[in-house]
C-alpha positions as CSV (number, residue, x, y, z in Angstrom):
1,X,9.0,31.0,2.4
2,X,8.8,34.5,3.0
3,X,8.1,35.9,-0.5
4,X,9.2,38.0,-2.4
5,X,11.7,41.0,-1.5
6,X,9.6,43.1,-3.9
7,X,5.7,43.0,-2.0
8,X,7.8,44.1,1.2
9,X,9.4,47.0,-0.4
10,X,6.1,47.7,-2.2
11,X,3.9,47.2,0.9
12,X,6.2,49.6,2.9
13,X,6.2,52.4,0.0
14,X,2.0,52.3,0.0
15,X,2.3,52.4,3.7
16,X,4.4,55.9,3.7
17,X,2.5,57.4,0.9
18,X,-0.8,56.8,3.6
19,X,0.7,58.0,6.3
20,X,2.2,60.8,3.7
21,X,-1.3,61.6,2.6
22,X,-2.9,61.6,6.3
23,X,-0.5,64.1,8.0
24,X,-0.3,66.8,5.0
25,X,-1.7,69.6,4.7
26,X,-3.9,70.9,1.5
27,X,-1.2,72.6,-0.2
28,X,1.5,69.7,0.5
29,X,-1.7,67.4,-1.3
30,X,-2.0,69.4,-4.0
31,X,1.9,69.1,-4.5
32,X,1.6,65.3,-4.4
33,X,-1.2,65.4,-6.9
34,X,1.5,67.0,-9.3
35,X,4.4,64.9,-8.2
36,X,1.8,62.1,-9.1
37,X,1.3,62.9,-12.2
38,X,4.3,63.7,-13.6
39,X,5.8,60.3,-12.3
40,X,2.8,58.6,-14.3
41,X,3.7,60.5,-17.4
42,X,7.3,59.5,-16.7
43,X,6.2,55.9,-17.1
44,X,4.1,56.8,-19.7
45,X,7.2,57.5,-21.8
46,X,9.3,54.7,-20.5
47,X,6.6,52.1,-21.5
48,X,6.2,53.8,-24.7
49,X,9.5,53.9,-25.9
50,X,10.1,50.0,-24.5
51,X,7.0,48.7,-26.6
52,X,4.8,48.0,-24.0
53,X,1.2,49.0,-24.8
54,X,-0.7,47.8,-21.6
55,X,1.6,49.4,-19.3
56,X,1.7,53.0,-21.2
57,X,-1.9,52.9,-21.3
58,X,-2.4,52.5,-17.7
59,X,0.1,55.1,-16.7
60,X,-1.3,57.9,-18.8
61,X,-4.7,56.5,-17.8
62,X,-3.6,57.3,-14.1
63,X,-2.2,61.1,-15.2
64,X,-5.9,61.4,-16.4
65,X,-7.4,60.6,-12.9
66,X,-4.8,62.3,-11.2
67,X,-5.7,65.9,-13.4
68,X,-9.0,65.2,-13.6
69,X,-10.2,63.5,-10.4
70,X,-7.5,65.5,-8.2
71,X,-6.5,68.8,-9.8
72,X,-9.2,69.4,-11.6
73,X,-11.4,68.3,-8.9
74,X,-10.0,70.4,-6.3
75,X,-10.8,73.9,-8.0
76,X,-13.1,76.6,-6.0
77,X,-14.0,78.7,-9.4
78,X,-16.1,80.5,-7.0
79,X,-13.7,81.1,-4.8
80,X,-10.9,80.9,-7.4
81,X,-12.2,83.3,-9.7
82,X,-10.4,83.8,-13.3
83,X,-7.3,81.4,-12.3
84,X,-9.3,78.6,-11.1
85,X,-11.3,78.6,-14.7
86,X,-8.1,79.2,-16.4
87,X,-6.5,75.8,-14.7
88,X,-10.0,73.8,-15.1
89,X,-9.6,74.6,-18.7
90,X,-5.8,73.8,-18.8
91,X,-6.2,70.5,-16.8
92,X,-9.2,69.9,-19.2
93,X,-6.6,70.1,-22.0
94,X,-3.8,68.2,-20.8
95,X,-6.2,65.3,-20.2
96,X,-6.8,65.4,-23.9
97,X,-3.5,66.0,-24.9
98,X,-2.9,62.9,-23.0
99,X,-5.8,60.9,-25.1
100,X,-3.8,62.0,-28.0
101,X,-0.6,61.0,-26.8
102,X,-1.6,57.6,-25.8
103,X,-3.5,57.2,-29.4
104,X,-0.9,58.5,-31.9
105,X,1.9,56.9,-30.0
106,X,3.5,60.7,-29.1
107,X,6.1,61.1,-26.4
108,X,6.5,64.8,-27.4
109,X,2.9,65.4,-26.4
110,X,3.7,63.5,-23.5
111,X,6.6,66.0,-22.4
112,X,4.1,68.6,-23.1
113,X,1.8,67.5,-20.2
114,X,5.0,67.3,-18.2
115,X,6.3,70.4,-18.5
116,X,3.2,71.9,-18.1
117,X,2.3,69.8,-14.8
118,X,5.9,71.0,-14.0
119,X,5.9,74.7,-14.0
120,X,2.6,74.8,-12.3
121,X,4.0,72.6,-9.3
122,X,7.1,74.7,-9.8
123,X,4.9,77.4,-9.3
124,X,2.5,75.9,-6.3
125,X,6.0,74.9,-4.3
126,X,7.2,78.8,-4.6
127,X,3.4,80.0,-2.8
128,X,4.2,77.5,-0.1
129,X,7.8,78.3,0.4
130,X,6.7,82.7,0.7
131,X,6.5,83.1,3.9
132,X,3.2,84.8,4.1
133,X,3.2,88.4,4.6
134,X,3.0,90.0,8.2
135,X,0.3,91.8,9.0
136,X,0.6,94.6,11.1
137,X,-1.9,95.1,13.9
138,X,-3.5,98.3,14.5
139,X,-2.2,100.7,17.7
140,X,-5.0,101.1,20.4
141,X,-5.8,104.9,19.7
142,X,-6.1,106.7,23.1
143,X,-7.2,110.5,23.2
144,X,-4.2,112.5,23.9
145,X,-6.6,114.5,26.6
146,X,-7.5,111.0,28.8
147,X,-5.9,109.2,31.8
148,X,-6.6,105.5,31.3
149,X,-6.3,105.2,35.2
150,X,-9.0,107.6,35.6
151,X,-12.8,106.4,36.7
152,X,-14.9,106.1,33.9
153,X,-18.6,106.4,33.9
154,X,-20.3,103.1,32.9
155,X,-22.2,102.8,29.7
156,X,-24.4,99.8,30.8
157,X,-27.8,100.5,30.8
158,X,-30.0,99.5,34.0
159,X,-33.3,97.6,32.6
């Protein structure tokens, strides 16, 4: 009659990650992008190790779209310089380190990618957590010689 207990907690988990995804901010995306990941690859290895083909398949299939469509996507090498090639190339090869994992059946290459995902979030969570440095305005300079309450000529110009 009412179905089952399952779509309701499913529909209500889809429903937080949305309202997750609308009210963050770029470096709290990038953080789910990573958590993503790493939770595909985690059931990547389950499936793997239970026999289930299909299911492995479309979990490490989803790590690849997460890397490549999110992480990889998301990269400014302009504005990024050397570390935002150096992460294009390192996504590039944990997608195919993925390929290889799915193909050969590997769930050490598959703790690879997750380590790897790992200490870069590990990394990305630290930048967010620094507060960021205070910067110090500079002091109005006044000449020693001037009285700021005396009349000054104007520097307009009549036309």
């Amino acid at each position: 009659m009412f179905g089952s207990p399952n779509l309701g907690a499913n529909a209500y988990a889809k429903v937080s990650m949305e309202t997750g995804v609308a009210t963050a901010s770029p470096h709290q995306l990038v953080l789910m992008l990573f958590e993503g990941a790493m939770v595909a690859i985690t059931s990547a290895t389950q499936s793997m190790q239970a026999g289930d083909i299909p299911a492995k398949g479309k979990a490490i299939s989803k790590a690849i779209n997460i890397i490549d469509n999110g992480l990889r996507a998301s990269l400014n090498k302009q504005a990024g310089g050397e570390i935002a090639i150096n992460l294009h190339e390192l996504y590039e090869y944990m997608g195919n380190r993925l390929l290889l994992a799915n193909l050969k059946n590997d769930p050490a290459v598959l703790n690879e990618v997750y380590q790897l995902l790992k200490g870069l979030k590990d990394a990305w969570q630290a930048i967010g957590d620094a507060p960021a440095p205070a910067v110090e305005a500079p002091a109005p300079t006044i000449p020693a010689n001037s009285d700021p309450f005396a009349p000054h000529t104007s520097r307009l110009v009549k036309a």
